[in-house]
KOLTOR-874367 format. One record per residue (C-alpha): residue number from 1; residue in one letter; chain; x, y, z negated. Coordinates in nm, 3 decimals, decimal comma. Layout:
// residues N
seq:type:mol:X:Y:Z
NUM:A:A:X:Y:Z;
...
// end
This chain:
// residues 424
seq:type:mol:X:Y:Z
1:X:A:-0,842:2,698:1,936;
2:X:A:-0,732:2,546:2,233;
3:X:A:-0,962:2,404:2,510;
4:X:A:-0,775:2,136:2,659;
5:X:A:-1,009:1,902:2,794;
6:X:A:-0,747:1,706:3,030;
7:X:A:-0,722:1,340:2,992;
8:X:A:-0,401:1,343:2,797;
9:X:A:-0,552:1,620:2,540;
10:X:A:-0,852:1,322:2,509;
11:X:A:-0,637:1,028:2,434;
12:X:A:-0,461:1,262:2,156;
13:X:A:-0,756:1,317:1,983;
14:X:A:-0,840:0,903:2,018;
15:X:A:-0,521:0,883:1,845;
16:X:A:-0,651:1,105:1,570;
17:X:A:-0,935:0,889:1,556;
18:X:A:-0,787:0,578:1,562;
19:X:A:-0,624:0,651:1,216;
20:X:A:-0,897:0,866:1,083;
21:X:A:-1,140:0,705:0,754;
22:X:A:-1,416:0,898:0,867;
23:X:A:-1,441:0,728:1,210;
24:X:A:-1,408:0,384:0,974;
25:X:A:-1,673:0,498:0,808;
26:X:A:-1,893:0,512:1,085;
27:X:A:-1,825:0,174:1,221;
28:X:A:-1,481:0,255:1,399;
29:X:A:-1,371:0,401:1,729;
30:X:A:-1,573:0,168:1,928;
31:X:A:-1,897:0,281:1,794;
32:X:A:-1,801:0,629:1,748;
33:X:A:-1,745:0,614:2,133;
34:X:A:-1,996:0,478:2,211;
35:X:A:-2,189:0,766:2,048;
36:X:A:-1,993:1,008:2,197;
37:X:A:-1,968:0,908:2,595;
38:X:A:-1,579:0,825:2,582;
39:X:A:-1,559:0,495:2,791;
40:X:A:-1,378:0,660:3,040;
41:X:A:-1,114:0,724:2,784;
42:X:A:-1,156:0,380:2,663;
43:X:A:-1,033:0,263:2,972;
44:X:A:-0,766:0,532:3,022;
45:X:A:-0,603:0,480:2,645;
46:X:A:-0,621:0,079:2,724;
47:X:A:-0,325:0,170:2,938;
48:X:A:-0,146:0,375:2,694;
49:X:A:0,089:0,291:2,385;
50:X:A:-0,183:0,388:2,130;
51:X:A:-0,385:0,101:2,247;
52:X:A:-0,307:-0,204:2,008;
53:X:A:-0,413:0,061:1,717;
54:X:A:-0,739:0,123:1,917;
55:X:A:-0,850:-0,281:1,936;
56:X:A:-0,727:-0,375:1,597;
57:X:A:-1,046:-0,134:1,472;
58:X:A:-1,276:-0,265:1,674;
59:X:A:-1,232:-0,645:1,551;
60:X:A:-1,474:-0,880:1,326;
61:X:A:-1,419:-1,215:1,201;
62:X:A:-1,640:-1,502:1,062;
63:X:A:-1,393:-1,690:0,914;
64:X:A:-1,021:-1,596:0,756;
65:X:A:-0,875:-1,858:0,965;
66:X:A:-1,050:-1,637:1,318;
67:X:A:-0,819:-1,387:1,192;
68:X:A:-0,551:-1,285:1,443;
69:X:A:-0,348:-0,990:1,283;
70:X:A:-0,438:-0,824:0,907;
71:X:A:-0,606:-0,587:1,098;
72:X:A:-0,897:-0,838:1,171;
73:X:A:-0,948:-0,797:0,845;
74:X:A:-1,105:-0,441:0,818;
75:X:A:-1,425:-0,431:1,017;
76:X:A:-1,515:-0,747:0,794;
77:X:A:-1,452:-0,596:0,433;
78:X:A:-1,649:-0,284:0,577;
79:X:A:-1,966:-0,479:0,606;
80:X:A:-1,925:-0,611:0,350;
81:X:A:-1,775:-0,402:0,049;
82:X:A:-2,029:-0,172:-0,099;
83:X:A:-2,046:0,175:0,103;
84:X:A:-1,916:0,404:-0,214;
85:X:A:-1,648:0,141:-0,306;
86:X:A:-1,538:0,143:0,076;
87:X:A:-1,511:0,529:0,130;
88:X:A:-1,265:0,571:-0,157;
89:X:A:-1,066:0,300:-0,053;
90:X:A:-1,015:0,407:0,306;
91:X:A:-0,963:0,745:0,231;
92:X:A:-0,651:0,939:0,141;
93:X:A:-0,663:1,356:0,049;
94:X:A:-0,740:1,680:0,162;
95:X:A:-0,733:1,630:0,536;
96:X:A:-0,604:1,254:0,536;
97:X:A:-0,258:1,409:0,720;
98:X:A:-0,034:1,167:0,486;
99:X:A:-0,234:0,875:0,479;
100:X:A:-0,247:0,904:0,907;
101:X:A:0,138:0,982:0,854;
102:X:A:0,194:0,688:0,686;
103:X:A:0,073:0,445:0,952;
104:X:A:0,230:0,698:1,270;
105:X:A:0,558:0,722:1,108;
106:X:A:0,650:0,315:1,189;
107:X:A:0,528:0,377:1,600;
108:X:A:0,818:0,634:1,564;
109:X:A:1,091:0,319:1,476;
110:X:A:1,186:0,140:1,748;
111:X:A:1,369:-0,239:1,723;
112:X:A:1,672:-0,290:1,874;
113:X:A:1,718:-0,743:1,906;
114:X:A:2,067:-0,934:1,944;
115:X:A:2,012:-1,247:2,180;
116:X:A:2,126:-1,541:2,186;
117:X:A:2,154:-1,626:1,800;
118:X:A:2,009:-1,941:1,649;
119:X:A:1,660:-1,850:1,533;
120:X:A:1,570:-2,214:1,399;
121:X:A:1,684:-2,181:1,046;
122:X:A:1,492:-1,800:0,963;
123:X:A:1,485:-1,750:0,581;
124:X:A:1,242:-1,498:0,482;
125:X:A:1,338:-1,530:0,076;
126:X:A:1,448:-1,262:-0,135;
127:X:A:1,583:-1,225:-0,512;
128:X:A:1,409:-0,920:-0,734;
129:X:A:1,538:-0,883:-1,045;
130:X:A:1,669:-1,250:-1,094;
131:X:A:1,341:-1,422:-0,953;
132:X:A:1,329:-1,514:-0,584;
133:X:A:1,027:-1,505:-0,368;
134:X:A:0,909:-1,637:-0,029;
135:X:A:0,926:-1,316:0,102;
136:X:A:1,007:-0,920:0,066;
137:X:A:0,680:-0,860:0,146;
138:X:A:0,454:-0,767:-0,233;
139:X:A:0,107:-0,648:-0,260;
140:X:A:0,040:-0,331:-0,411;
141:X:A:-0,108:-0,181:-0,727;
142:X:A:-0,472:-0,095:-0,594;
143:X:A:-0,695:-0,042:-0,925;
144:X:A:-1,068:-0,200:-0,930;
145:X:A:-1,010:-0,500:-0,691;
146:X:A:-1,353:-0,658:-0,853;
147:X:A:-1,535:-0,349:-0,621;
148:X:A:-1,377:-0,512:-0,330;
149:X:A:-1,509:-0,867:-0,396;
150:X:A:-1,578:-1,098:-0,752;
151:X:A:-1,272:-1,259:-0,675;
152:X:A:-1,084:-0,951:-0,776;
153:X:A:-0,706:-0,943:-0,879;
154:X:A:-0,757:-1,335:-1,001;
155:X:A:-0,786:-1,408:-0,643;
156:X:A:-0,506:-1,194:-0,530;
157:X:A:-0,309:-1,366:-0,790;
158:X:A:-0,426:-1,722:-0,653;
159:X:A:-0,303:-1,650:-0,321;
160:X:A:0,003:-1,465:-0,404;
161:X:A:0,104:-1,761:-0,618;
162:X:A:0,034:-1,988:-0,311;
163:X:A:0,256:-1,740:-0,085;
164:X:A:0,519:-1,723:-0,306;
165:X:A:0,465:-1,318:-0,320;
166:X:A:0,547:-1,060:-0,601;
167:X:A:0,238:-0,889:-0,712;
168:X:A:0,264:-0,556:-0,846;
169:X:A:-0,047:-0,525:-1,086;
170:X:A:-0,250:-0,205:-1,102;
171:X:A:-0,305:0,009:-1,453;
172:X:A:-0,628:0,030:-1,350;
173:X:A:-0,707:-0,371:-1,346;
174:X:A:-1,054:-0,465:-1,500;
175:X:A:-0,920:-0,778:-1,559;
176:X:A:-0,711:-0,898:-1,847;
177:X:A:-0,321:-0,877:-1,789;
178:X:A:-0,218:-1,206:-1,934;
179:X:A:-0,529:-1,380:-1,733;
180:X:A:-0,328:-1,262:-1,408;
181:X:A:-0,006:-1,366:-1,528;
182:X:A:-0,175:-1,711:-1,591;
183:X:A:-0,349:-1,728:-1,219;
184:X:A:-0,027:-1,598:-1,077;
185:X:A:0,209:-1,862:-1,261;
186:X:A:0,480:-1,597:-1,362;
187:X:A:0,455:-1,263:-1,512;
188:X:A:0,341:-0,962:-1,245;
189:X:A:0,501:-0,619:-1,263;
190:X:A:0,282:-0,395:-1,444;
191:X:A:0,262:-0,059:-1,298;
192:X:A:0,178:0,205:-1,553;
193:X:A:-0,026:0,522:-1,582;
194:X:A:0,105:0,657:-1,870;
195:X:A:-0,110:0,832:-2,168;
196:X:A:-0,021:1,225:-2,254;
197:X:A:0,013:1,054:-2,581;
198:X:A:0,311:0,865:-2,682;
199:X:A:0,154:0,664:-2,970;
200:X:A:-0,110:0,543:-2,725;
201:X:A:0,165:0,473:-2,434;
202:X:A:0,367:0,249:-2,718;
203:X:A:0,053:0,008:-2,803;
204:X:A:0,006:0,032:-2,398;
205:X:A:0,366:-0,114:-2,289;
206:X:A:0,373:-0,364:-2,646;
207:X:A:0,084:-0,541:-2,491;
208:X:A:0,227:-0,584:-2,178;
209:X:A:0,552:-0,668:-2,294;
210:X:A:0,376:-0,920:-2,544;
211:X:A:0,238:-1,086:-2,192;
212:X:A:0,619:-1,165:-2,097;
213:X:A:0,633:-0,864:-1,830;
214:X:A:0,990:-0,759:-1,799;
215:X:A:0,940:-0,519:-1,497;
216:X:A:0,722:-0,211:-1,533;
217:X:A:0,660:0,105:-1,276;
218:X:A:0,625:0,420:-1,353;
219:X:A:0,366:0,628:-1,122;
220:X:A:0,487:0,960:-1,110;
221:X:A:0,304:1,051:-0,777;
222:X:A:-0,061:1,146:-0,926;
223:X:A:-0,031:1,368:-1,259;
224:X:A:-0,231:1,665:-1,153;
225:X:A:-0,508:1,490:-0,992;
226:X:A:-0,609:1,486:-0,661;
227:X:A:-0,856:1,624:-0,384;
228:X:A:-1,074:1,352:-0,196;
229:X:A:-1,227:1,518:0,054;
230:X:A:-1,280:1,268:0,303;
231:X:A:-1,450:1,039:0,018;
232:X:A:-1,662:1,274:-0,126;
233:X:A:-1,772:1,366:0,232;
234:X:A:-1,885:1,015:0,314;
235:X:A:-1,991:0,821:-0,003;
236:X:A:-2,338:0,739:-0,002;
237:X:A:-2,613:1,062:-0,078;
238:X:A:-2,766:0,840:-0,343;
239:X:A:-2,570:0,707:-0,628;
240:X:A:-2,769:0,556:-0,809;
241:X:A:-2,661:0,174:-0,744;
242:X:A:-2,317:0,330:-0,906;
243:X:A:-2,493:0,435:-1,213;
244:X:A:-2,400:0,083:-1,342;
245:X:A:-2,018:0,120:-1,359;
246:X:A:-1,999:0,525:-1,296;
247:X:A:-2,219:0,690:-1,534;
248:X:A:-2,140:1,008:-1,657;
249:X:A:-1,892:1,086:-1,348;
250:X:A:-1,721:0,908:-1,099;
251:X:A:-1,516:0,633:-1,286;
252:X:A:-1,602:0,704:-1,599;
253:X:A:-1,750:0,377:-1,712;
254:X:A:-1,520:0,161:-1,507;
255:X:A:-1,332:-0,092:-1,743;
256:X:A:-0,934:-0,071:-1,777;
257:X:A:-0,878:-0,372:-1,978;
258:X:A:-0,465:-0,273:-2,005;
259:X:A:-0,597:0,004:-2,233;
260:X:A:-0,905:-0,106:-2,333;
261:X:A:-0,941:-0,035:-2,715;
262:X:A:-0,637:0,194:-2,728;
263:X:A:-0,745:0,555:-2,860;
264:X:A:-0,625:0,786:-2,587;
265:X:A:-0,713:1,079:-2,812;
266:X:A:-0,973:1,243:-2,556;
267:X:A:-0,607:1,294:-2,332;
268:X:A:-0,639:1,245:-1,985;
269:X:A:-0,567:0,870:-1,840;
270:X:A:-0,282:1,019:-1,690;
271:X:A:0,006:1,231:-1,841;
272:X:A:0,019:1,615:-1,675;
273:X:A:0,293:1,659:-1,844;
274:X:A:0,531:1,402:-1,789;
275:X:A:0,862:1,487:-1,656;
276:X:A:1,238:1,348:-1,674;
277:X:A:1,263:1,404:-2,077;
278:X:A:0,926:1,140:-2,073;
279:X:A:1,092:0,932:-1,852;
280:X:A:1,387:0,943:-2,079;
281:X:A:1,197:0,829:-2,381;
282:X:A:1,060:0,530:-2,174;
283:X:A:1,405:0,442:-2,076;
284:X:A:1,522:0,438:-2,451;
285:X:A:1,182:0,252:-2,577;
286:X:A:1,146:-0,052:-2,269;
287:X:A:1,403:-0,273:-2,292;
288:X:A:1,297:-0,477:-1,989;
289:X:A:1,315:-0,300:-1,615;
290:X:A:1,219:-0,003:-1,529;
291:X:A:1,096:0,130:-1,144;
292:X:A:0,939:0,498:-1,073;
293:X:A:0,679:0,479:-0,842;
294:X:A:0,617:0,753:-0,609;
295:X:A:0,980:0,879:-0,499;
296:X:A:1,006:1,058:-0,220;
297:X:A:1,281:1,277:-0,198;
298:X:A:1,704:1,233:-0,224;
299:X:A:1,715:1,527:-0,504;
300:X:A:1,473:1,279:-0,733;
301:X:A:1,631:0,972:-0,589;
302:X:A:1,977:1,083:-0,740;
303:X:A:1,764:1,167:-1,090;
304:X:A:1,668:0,831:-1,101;
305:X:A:2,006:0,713:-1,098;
306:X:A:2,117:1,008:-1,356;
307:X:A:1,856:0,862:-1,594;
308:X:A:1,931:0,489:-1,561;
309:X:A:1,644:0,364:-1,411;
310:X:A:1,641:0,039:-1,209;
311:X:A:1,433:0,084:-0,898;
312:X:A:1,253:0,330:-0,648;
313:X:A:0,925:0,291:-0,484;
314:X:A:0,870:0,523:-0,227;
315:X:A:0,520:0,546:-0,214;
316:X:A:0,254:0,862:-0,185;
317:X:A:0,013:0,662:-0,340;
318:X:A:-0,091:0,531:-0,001;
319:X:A:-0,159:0,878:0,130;
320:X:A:-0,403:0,967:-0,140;
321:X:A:-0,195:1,204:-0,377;
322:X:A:0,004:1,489:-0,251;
323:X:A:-0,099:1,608:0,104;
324:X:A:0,246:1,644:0,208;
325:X:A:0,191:1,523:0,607;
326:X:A:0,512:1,244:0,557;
327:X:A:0,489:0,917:0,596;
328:X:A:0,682:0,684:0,382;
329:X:A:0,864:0,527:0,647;
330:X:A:1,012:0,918:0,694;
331:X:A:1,113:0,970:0,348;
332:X:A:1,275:0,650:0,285;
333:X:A:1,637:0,663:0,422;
334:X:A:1,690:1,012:0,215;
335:X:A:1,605:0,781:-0,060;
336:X:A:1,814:0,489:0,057;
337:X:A:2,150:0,711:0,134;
338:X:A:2,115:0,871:-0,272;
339:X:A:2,059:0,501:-0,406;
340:X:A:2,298:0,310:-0,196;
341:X:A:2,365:-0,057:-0,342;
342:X:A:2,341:0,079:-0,691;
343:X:A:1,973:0,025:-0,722;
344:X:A:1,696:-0,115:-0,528;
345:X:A:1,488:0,085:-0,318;
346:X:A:1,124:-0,050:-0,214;
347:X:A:0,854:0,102:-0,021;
348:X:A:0,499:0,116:0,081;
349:X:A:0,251:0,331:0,264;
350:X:A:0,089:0,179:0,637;
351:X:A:0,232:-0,153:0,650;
352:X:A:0,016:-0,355:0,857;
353:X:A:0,240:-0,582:1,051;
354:X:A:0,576:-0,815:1,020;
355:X:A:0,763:-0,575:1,290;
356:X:A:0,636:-0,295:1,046;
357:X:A:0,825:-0,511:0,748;
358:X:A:1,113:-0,573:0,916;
359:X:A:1,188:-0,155:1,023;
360:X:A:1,157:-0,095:0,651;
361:X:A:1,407:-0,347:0,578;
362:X:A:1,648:-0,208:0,842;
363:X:A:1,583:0,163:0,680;
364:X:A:1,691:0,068:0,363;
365:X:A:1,391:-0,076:0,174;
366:X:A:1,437:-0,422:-0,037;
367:X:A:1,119:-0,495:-0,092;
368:X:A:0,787:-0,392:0,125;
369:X:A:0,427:-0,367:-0,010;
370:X:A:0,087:-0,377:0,148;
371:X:A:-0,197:-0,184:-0,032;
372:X:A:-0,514:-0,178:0,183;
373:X:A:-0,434:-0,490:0,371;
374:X:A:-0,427:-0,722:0,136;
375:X:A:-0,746:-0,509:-0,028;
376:X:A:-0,925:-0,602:0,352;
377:X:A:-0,866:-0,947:0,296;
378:X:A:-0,989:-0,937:-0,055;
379:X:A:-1,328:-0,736:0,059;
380:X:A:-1,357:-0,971:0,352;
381:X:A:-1,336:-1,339:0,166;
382:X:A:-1,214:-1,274:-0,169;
383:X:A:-0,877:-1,512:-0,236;
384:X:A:-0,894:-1,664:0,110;
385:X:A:-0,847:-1,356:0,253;
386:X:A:-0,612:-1,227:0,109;
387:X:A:-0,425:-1,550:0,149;
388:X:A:-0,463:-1,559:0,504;
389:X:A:-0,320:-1,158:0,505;
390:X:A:-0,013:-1,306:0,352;
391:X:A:0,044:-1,623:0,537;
392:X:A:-0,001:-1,345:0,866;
393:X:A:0,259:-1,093:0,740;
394:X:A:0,497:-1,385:0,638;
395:X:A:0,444:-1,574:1,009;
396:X:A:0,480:-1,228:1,188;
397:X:A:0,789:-1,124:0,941;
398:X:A:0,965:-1,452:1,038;
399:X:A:0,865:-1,433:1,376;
400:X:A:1,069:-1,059:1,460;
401:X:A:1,358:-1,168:1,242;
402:X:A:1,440:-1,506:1,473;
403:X:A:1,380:-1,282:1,799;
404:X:A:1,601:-0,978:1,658;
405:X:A:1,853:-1,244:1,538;
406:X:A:1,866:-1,202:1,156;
407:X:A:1,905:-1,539:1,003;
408:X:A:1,798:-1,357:0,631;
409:X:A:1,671:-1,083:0,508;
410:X:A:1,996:-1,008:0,425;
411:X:A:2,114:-0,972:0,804;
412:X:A:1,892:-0,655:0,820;
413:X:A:2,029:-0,317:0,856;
414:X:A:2,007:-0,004:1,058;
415:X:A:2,169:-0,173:1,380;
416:X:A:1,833:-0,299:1,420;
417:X:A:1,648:0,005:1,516;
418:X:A:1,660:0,326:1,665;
419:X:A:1,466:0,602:1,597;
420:X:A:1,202:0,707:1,901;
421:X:A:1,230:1,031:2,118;
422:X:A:0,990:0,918:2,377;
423:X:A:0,669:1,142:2,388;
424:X:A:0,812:1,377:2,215;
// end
């Protein structure tokens, strides 16, 4: 083990911090700090290019409309959001490498502007699948949004449908499909966990194609099961507040209204043994379009293609199924180069600003979703949060696109960044 102690060893370690749920957990950098004697390094990092990720944890805000950046966001939905129902959302797996990846990988992107173009007449709007929205930017499938705040995904819905914004809707939703699709104004895309049993995944996608969905995604990511480390390490000692909605084991008695009624068989939520022949069958069986979520590689990329299906999310579950150290951001132009104009690419994992939107546009991406953002601004205010989040992502989005001169989204492509050797 090294013993380093020079100032440039110290600020690495910050930087470890700074993207580290534990430290969250705990109140953020500041107060960990604090605890620890670092204000000397607090001033030293203040001059480096880590510190905007330092500040934006160390922010609180009375009001959604006090709210800066998304980031503003966090230190509010902390105090507020149950302690339990906070450490799982925060936290990725194993050693929370990925999840830290996923955020570090856009620092690595640098933008590269054309002046002088006309930046009056921005337009931020985007067609998916024959529907156009106000933006590329979507919000994520994030299952039990009611632990974040009573709004839950009928207040995500609410301010998506004021924003103009695609929502991608959870498996895991407690609340009704067809209620969302009714808040929302239009039908969602429905992201599915699929049962080991086919009889039980048929009555599964028949009631969401009965709700007028026409664009499912497949999650492919999380079939084994995963290792939270970092939430079981900082959960509260006593659960017995969860008893309410956990008994019998973590999750157990949360409600999952998509299957809700369905006889699963005693199979596991989530197939183990799904692979290309499943995704096959679901190709033959859904008429309507079809997206795996959870692509990360060019060998599956060119699969997906081979087996006719009509998106990609990149995605690792936002850092909380595989361990595999990558960020998104990393993994998506391998993607991208397989997929080419055939079929849309979209991607999520540590998007937390419009400069952040627009690199993933430039890389490839179509569409770009925010997960724990949006689930801030839910935690924080309920709908008005999460409203606010969007109306900041869309401001910031439209902001780098007039001073990089791209009139549309369209305009966006790799001339717009370069990829950064500095540091390094």
């Amino acid at each position: 083990m090294s013993n380093d102690s020079s100032p440039a060893a110290r600020r690495r370690f910050l930087r470890f911090l700074a993207g580290s749920p534990v430290v969250a957990s705990l109140g953020g950098v500041a107060a960990f700090m604090r605890q620890e004697g670092f204000a000397q390094d607090m001033r030293e990092i203040r001059e480096s290019s880590f510190a905007s990720a330092v500040r934006d944890r160390m922010s609180y805000v009375e009001s959604p409309a006090d709210a800066l950046t998304v980031f503003d966001f966090e230190e509010t939905a902390r105090r507020k959001v149950q302690p339990g129902h906070w450490a799982y959302m925060s936290s990725g797996t194993d050693d929370d490498a990925t999840l830290y990846a996923n955020r570090q990988a856009f620092r690595q992107v640098q933008l590269r502007p054309r002046r002088l173009r006309d930046a009056t007449k921005v337009d931020m709007r985007v067609d998916f699948f024959g529907t156009t929205y106000a933006s590329p930017v979507f919000t994520c499938p994030t299952g039990g949004q009611g632990s974040m705040h009573s709004d839950a995904e009928l207040g995500v819905a609410r301010a998506a449908q004021a924003r103009g914004t695609l929502v991608m809707l959870s498996g895991a939703t407690g609340t009704p499909l067809g209620d969302v699709n009714k808040a929302l104004g239009r039908p969602v895309w429905q992201q599915l966990y699929a049962p080991a049993n086919w009889d039980a995944c048929v009555e599964v996608l028949k009631r969401i194609e009965a709700e007028g969905v026409t664009v499912i995604a497949l999650t492919c990511d999380n079939t084994t099961g995963r290792f939270l480390e970092t939430f079981l390490r900082t959960r509260p000692k006593d659960l017995t507040q969860c008893q309410a909605c956990h008994s019998g084991g973590f999750e157990e008695g949360r409600r999952r209204a998509l299957t809700d009624g369905i006889d699963l068989r005693g199979e596991r939520r989530i197939n183990p043994a799904m692979d290309w022949r499943f995704v096959e069958r679901l190709r033959n069986y859904w008429k309507g379009k079809l997206i795996l979520k959870g692509i990360d590689s060019g060998e599956d990329a060119k699969l997906c293609l081979q087996y006719g299906l009509d998106g990609i999310l990149v995605s690792n579950h936002g850092g909380r199924s595989t361990e595999t150290g990558r960020g998104t951001l990393e993994a998506l132009p391998e993607v991208v180069a397989v997929a080419g104009n055939r079929i849309p690419v979209f991607v999520d994992g540590g998007v937390r600003r419009g400069t952040d939107v627009f690199k993933a546009l430039a890389l490839g991406a179509k569409g770009v979703g925010i997960g724990r953002p949006m689930l801030w601004g839910l935690g924080a205010f309920g709908q008005a949060g999460v409203d606010r989040v969007l109306e900041i992502m869309q401001a910031e989005l439209k902001l780098v696109m007039g001073n990089c001169g791209t009139a549309t989204v369209a305009d966006i492509n790799r001339n717009y960044v370069a990829m950064s050797t500095w540091g390094t």
